[in-house]
C-alpha positions, 0 to 999 in steps of 0.5 A: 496924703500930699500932692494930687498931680496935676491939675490942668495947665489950660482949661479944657486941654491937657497939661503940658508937662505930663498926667500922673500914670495910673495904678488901678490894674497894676501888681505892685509887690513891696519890701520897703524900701523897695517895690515892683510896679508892673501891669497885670500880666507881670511885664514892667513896660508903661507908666508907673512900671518899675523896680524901685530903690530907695525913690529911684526907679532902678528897672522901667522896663523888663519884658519877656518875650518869645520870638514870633509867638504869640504870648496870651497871659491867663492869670497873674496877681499878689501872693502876700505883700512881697511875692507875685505870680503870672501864667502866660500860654505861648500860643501855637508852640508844641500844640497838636490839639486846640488845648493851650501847650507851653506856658511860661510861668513868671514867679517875682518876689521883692526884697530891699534892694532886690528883685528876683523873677523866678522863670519856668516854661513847661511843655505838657504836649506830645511833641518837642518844643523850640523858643527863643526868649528875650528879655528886654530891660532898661531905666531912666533911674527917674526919681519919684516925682517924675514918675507921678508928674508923668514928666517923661525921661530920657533912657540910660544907656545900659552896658554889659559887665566887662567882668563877666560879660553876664549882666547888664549895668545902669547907674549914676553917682546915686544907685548903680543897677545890676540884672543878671540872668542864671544859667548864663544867656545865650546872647546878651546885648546892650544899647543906649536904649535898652538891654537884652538877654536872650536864651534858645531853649528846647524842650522835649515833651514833658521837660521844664526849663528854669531861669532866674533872673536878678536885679540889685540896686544899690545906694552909692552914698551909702544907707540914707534914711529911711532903712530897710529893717533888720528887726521882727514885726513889732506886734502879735499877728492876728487871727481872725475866723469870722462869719464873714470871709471878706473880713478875715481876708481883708485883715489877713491881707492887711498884715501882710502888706503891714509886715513888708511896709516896715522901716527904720531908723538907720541910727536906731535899727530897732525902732521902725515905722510904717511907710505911709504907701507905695508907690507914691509915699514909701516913707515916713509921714508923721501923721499917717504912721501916728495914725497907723500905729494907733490903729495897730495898738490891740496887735501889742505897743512896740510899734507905737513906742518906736514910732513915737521915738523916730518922731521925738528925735526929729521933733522942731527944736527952732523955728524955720519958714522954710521947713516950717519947723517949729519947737515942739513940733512933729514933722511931715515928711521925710525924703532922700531929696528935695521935693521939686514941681516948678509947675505946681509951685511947690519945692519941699525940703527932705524934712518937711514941718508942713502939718497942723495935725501930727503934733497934736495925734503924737500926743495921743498915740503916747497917751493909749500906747500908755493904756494899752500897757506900754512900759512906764519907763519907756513913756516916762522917758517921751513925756519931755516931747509930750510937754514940748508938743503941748506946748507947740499946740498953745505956742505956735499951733494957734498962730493968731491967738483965736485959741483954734490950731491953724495953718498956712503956708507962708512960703509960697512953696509949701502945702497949702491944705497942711490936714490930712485932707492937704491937696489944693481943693480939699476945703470948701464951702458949700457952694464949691468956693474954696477956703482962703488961710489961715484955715482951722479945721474942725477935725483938728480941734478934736485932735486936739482936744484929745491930746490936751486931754490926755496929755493932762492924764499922762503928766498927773499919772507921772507926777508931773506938773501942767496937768490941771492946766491943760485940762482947763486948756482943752475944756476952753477950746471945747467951748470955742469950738461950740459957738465958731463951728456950728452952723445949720441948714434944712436938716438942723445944726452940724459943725462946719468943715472950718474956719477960713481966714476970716473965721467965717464957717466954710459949710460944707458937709464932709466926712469930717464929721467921724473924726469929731465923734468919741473924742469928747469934743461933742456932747451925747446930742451932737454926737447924736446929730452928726450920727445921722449924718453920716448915715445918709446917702449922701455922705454914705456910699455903701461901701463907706464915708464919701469925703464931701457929700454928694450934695454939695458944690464941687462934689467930685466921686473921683476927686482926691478929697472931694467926693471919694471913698478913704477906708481910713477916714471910714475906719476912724468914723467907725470907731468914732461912732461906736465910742460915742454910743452909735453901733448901729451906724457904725456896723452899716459903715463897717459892712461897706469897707468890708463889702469893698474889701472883697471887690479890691481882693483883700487889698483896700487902696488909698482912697477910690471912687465915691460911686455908690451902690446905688449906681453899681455893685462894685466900687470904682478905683481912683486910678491914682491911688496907692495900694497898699496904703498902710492906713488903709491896711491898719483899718481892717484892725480898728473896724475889728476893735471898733464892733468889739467895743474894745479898749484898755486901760491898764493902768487902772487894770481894766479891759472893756469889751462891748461887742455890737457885731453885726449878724452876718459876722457872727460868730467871731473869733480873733486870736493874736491880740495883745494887752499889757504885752500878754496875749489876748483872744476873743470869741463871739458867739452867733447869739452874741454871746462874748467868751474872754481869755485876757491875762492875768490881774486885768478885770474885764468889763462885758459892756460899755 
């Protein structure tokens, strides 16, 4: 994911313009296109805090507050994806002994467009009780950058509704702000800071008080894209029993954030995507719902058909510098607005082309949609994009003719690291030196081999020309690939991270590796070399891959590319290495997701600190990350397929299952699965013995 904001004005001294805030203690609830971002005790006042709409931060504050009484909060968290909880004692108030009394209990719960704080204030004591609450709230209707770039904006002033003189208005020509209190407050006021609603409640002992409080934000311009959905959740809800409850738990908690990260196409309300994360990124991103929906496809392959046709309908139809739009080409990003940081020199149109890897893993998604049982109607009818994606790989992916895909960005305004590792640092040799572009990244070689791969498999099952020529294709760049990348050092050859402009070798040793493994880029001794790789201390935090090993130049536990921890990248080396022969290394990365899983209550973020557990038992947070983050919440699927040895191909009516399951996760049972659009559920017993109940007509192999 894009932007790590910011890098330092000045050697040594902060940045003139503001520091991202922070995220590692807050409770954010979500219901794409909106979401709540508050601290820990569920008051939005500092930072990232807010209610946000549609990339706009609708609420920046909404404190509750009880006059002269000290607010003591004792608990408060997520509840699912869109709901939360907090439990506050108002100290001294109705006390006769030393045993807390009144507590205000805050229930949230967001919705597009909408967020509801359910109050309560319950007084258990023996004798009456008198408060007087106010609720202060106000906005700066910030946009999303300036919220992360920690540019600080001036309020809007609120003003009470003439009409009913109960709610409070914020807005401009682009999202209008309501907050409405029920019962009616019993005093409300509004200032160019701030606004208030106030209610003096008294409780006899034994009485509960109940408000509710509403805030809507609306678009002035209408429903611009993305959209909230209307539809049902496009895959069969998992139901994991395992030995292991930090294992069910992660992939209970996953779903949830999985169903209120959903979108969709305003002019196609049927087909939906997943936001690539809050708060940062709650919007479509090629590459991270191409990779999200693969990752789901055991779950059924109505979210991959529809994000494949969001994708195939903005697919590059000419070429622009600006966009980086090319034909055939799959995009980036997709924003409300332009994305501005004068600061950083970086200005992105709302449609952004800027990615080397998207094309290229569209083509594959298309390709295992169609083996996990995808209509052939509906993939007949994508091939067109299939063969112009293709296409744009040979074209325009291989800029100068090396037979490698590459990137640069030749606006001076756009990304300058276009794979998924895209901040400025990401790619490096070994020494910490960065690499200058065009850059062609040894992952994305395999992406697309895979896909010229598949690609050939779809066009000759569908009667369709090309076939044997991009089998050629792929096999030449398999070649290539072998005699540019390959460099070795003390421990023996590996393939290098990629090549630089000058197609020198950028050597340093990253977690890469598990994106080569299982695509058949490698052969069984390579696969075996960089196994053990990704098996040692430096790239292997224990609770999973570190970006870059800690042996290299640069090497950064906290750095975004460069020495954390991606459950994601983890997640994809996992299933690399169990498809290439490897289980034993695979379940030892699985075991650290899962076991960083429990430290992170379910809700696996972004990326966080590659600190390993050699050096404590609990993973640190990148304090910047999102979470939920949706790759990182479809992990928790594809490490289950991937100690399953799961994998479909219905065409040729067959099913594998090879389960390399640890111990301490047997026995197993999941529920929920799908195949051929028929259900599917697995038993694995404590001895490891496999018990199948797949539908009718596929044969299921036990093995690989």
């Amino acid at each position: 994911m894009s932007l790590k904001i910011p890098e330092e004005a000045v050697p040594g001294h902060a940045t003139a313009w503001g520091l991202q805030p922070f995220l590692h203690d807050s409770c954010i609830t979500l219901h794409a296109p909106s979401f709540t971002v508050s601290r820990p005790d569920g008051q939005l006042r500092e930072g990232a805090d807010g209610f946000y709409h549609g990339e706009r931060r609708a609420l920046a504050r909404l404190e509750i507050t009880a006059d002269r009484v000290h607010a003591a909060p004792i608990a408060g968290g997520v509840e699912g994806a869109d709901r939360a909880l907090f439990r506050t004692v108002l100290r001294g108030v109705a006390e006769t002994t030393a045993d807390p009394a009144v507590v205000l209990e805050r229930r949230r719960t967001t919705a597009p467009g909408r967020l509801t704080e359910s109050l309560s204030v319950l007084n258990p004591g023996r004798i009456p009780a008198r408060i007087r609450l106010t609720l202060t709230a106000g906005t700066d209707l910030a946009t999303m950058e300036q919220v992360k770039s920690g540019r600080p904006m001036g309020p809007v002033p609120a003003t009470v509704e003439v009409a009913t003189g109960a709610a409070l208005l914020w807005g401009d020509q682009t999202v209008q702000v309501r907050l409405t209190g029920s019962p009616m407050p019993t005093g409300i006021q509004a200032s160019a800071e701030s606004g208030q609603l106030h209610y003096d409640i008294t409780l006899a002992p034994g009485a509960n008080w109940e408000a509710e409080l509403v805030c809507t934000a609306e678009d002035a311009e209408g429903e611009p894209f993305p959209a909230p959905t209307t539809e049902d959740t496009p895959w069969r809800t998992p139901r994991l029993r395992s030995a292991d409850r930090r294992f069910d738990n992660w992939l209970h908690q996953s779903h949830a954030d999985l169903q209120r990260l959903l979108l969709s196409d305003p002019d196609h309300r049927e087909d939906v995507f997943l936001a690539a994360g809050a708060p940062w990124f709650a919007t479509l991103f090629g590459r991270d719902s191409l990779w999200a929906a693969r990752m789901l496809l055991p779950l059924g392959t109505g979210l991959a058909a529809s994000t494949l046709r969001v994708l195939a309908r903005r697919q590059g139809c000419t070429t622009d510098p600006i966009t980086q739009e090319q034909p055939g080409k799959i995009l980036h990003e997709v924003r409300r607005a332009s994305l501005r940081l004068p600061e950083h020199s970086l200005d992105l149109p709302p449609v952004y082309y800027g990615t080397v890897d998207a094309t290229p893993l569209w083509v594959t998604l298309l390709h295992d949609a169609w083996r996990w049982g995808l209509d052939p109607a509906q993939v007949e009818a994508l091939l067109p994009h299939a063969e112009a994606a293709l296409g744009w790989m040979r074209d325009h992916g291989d800029a100068d003719g090396d037979g490698f895909l590459e990137y640069i960005d030749t606006t001076g305004r756009g990304l300058a690291n276009q794979g998924w590792k895209d901040s400025g640092d990401s790619i490096r040799f070994r020494d910490g030196r960065l690499a200058e572009p065009p850059i062609a990244l040894c992952e994305v070689q395999a992406y697309a081999y895979e896909a010229a791969r598949g690609g050939a498999a779809l066009l000759r099952a569908f009667a369709r020309p090309g076939a044997d020529e991009w089998e050629e294709w792929a096999e030449r760049l398999k070649s290539r690939f072998r005699s540019a990348f390959w460099v070795e050092d003390e421990r023996g050859p590996y393939p290098a991270v990629a090549l630089d402009r000058d197609k020198r070798p950028a050597d340093s040793i990253t977690s890469g590796f598990g994106h080569l493994l299982g695509t058949g880029l490698l052969d069984h001794a390579e696969s075996a070399l960089l196994a053990q790789r990704l098996a040692g201390p430096d790239l292997d935090s224990g609770f999973g891959l570190r970006t870059l090993s800690s042996d290299c130049g640069g090497f950064n536990p906290l750095g975004y590319h460069i020495g954390s921890v991606w459950p994601h990248d983890t997640a994809i080396a996992v299933h690399g290495l169990t498809r290439a022969g490897h289980p034993e290394t695979a379940a030892a990365l699985a075991v650290g997701l899962i076991r960083a899983s429990g430290a992170f209550d379910a809700r696996l973020p972004e990326l966080f600190a590659g600190y390993g557990t050699d050096t404590g038992h609990r993973p640190a947070p990148y304090p910047a990350a999102c979470r939920p983050q949706a790759w990182a919440a479809t992990s928790a699927m594809l490490v289950l397929q991937a100690l399953l040895g799961l994998s479909a191909d219905v065409p040729n009516g067959t099913l594998t299952l090879d389960p390399q399951l640890p111990a301490n996760l047997r026995p197993l049972h999941i529920a929920g699965l799908e195949v051929a659009g028929q259900p599917l559920e697995i038993s694995i017993a404590a001895d490891g013995m496999a018990n199948v109940q797949a539908p009718d007509g596929l044969t299921v192999h036990l093995g690989a």
